[in-house]
N, C-alpha and C positions, 0 to 999 in steps of 0.2 A: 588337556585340562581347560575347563570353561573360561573364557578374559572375567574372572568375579576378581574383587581384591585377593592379594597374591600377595604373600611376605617369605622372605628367606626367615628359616630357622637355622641357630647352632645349639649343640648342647654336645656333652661330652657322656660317657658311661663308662664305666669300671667293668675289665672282665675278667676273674679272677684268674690264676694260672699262677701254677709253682716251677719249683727248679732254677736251674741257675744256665740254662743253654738258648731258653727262648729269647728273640728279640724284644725289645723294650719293656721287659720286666723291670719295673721299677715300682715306688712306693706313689697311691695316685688314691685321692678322695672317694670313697664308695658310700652313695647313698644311702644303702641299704643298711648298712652298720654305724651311716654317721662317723667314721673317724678314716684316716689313710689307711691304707692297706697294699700287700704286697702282688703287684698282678697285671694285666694291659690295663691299656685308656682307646678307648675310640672315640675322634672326634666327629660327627655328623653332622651336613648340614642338610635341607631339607628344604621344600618349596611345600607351602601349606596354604592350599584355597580356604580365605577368613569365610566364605557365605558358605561353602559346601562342607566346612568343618572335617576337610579330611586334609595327610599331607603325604607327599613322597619323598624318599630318600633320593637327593639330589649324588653325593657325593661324602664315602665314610676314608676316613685315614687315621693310620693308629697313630698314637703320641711317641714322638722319641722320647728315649729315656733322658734324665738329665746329664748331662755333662760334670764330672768328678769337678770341684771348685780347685782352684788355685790356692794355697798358702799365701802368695804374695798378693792375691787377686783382692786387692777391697772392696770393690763392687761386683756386683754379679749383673750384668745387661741383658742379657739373655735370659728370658723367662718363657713358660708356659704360652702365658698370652703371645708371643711372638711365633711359637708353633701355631696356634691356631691361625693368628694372620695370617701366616705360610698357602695354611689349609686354602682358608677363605681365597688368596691371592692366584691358587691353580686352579678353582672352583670358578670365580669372579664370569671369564668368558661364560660357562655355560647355562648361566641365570637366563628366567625367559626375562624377554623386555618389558612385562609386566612388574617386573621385581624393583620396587626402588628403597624397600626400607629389609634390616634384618634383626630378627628379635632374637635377642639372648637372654638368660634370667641374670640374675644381682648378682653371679660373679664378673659378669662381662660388663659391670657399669665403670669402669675403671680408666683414664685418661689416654693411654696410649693406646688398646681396645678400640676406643671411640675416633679416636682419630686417623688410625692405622687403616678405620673401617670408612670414613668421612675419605679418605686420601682413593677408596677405590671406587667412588661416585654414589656409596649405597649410604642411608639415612639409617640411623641406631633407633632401638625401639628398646627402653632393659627397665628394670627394675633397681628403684634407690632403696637406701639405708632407711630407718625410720628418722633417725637423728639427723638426714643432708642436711649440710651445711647451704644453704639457699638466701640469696637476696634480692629483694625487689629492684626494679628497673625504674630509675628515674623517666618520669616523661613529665615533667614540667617547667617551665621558662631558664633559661642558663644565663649565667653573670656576664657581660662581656667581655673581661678581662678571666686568666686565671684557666687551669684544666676545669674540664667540662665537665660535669658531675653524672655522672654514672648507677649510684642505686639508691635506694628510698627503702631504707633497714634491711634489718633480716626477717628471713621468712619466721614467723613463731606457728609452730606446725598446731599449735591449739587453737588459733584464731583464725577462721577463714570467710573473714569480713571482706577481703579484699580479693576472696578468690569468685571466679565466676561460679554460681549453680546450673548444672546439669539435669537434675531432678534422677529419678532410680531409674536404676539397669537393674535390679531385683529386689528381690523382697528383702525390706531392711538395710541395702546397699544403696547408698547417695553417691553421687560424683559429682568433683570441684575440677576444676581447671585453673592455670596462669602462666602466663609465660615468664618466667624468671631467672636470674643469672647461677649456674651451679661453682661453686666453689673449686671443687674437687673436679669439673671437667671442664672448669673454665671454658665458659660456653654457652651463650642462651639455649635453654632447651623449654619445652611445653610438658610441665607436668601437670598431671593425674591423679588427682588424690579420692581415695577409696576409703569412704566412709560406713562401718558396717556398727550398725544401732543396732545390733540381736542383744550385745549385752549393755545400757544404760550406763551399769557402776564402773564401767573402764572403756577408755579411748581404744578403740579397734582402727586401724586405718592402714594403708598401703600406698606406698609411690610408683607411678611408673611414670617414664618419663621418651620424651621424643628428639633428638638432634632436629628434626622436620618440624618448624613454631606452628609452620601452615596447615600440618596435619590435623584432619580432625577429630579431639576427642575422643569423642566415638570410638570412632573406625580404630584411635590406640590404645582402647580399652577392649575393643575385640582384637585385635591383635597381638595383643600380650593376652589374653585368652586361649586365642587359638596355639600358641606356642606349648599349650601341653600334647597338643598331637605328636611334637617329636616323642614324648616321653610313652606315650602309647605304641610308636614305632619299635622301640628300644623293646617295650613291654612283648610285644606279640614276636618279634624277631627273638627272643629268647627262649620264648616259651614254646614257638611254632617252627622256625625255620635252622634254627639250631645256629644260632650266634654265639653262643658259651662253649660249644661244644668241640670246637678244632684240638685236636692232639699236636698241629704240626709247629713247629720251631722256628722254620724259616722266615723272613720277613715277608718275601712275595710270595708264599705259600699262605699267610696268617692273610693280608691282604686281599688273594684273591676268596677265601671265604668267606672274609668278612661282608666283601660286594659281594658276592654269590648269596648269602642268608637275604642281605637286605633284597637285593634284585630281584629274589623270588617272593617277598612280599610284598614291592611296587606290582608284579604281573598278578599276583591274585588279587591287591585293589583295581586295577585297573582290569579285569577281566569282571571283576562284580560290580564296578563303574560301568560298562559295557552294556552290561544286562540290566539296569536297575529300572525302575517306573518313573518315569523325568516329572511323575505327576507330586510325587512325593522324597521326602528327603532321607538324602543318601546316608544309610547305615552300614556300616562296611563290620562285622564278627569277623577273625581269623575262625574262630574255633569253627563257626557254622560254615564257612567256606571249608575247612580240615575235614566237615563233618559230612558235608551235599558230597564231595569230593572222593569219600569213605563210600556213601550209600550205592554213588555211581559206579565207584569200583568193583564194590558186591553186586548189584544188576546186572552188569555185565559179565561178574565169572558165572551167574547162575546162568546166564543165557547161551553161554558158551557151554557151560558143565552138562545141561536138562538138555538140550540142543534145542532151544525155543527160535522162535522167528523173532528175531533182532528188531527190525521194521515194524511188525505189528504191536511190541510190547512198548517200546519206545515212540508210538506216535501215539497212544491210549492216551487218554485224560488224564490220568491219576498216575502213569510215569513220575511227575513233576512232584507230587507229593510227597510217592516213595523217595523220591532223591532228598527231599527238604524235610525228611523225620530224624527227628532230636535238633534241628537246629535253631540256635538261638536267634536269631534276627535274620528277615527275609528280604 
């Protein structure tokens, strides 16, 4: 992969699966229906070039089920988020050395997340609430006596008098910037606020936010952009390389499928990376990769089947065309 900016992705997926013998069957969030549901979780994480707008599957591991609670247990310590650090913490070595921040959406904004993630040298890149809870940073003169005053109100997400202008990243879309104190991750971070004026009679706006104060802007407003590439991974690994589809029960049976789907769609990006015109920007279709792949297959049984000269038909001009019919993007 080119040195362009480089961000780790995490995200999770839902895969459905019944019965009562598979491993980690338990009840786990599914996008697609909006509500828990009964069935695996795979956790991904993911290296995504922000300039070439493509990503790879770094490293997938399914979720343990949860542990039965205790009757005497009044707290529960062990959560969710502590699998996934798990995840992240057997992953960590294999990052390239490009990698210093990793972006997760708004369930991963969350204090021990952040810091679990801060603890393994990588910078948090997520997505706040609309309502954070936010305060300005004192920087003006201190008493000499007495604790050192610390913030200059709260943030009021309606007024952004005080934030810097960015001017547009698109039509109708303004960005602010400021570095200020988060409540909830205790912690100066650099948010991003996304303001989208399509509609006039109601405030439209988004947080994303950076642990990194020195990052810039920018570069974490494409970067929490590019983080939908995981979701395109998820997308074509289901549709194409058959992610949904294991029958088996086993854990390291479930496992090695799961990197088996994803592995075979890093090699078909990286195989149409390979070949692409370095003059123009890289479009990567699964379906038209399924589909050149299809045409090539049929070329060659006809030239086996007709008993045609192999050499001759395949060094013609127009070979290349037959291979690239019906395909979506070249």
């Amino acid at each position: 992969m080119p040195t362009h900016f480089q961000v780790g992705v995490i995200d999770a997926s839902f895969v459905p699966k019944s019965g009562n013998a598979t491993y980690g069957v338990d009840r786990f969030y599914n996008g697609k229906a909006s509500r828990n549901e009964r069935g695996l979780e795979i956790s991904m994480i993911a290296v995504v070039d922000v300039d070439q707008g493509i990503g790879y599957t770094l490293s997938v591991q399914q979720t343990p089920p949860s542990a039965p609670v205790e009757k005497s247990s009044s707290t529960v310590d062990h959560t969710r988020v502590d699998d996934y650090l798990d995840h992240l913490q057997t992953t960590r070595e294999t990052f390239p050395g490009e990698v210093r921040h990793l972006v997760g959406d708004g369930f991963y904004s969350k204090q021990k997340w952040v810091n679990g993630v801060k603890r393994m040298g990588l910078e948090v890149i997520g997505k706040l609430r609309c309502d954070a809870n936010l305060n300005y940073l004192y920087e003006g003169p201190q008493k000499c006596r007495g604790a050192r005053r610390k913030y200059d109100g709260k943030v009021d997400l309606t007024n952004l008098t005080r934030w810097q202008a960015l001017g547009e990243v698109d039509a109708e879309t303004e960005l602010y910037t400021a570095i200020v104190w988060s409540v909830c991750l205790k912690q100066k971070i650099r948010v991003v606020y996304l303001l989208n004026r399509k509609h006039p009679e109601r405030l439209c706006y988004a947080l994303l936010f950076s642990t990194d104060i020195d990052l810039d802007p920018i570069q974490l407003f494409e970067a929490y952009r590019a983080r939908f590439q995981i979701e395109f991974i998820f997308r074509d690994a289901k549709q194409f390389t058959g992610l949904t589809d294991c029958q088996a029960r086993d854990q390291q049976k479930l496992d090695f499928h799961f990197n088996a789907s994803l592995t075979a769609l890093n090699i078909a990006k990286w195989e149409q990376y390979q070949q692409r015109n370095p003059w123009e920007p890289f479009v990567f279709s699964m379906a038209s990769y399924k589909r050149r792949k299809l045409n090539q297959h049929l070329m060659d049984r006809f030239i086996r089947n007709l008993d045609l000269d192999e050499t001759l038909i395949k060094s013609h001009p127009n070979y290349s065309n037959l291979c690239d019919y019906g395909v979506l993007a070249s």
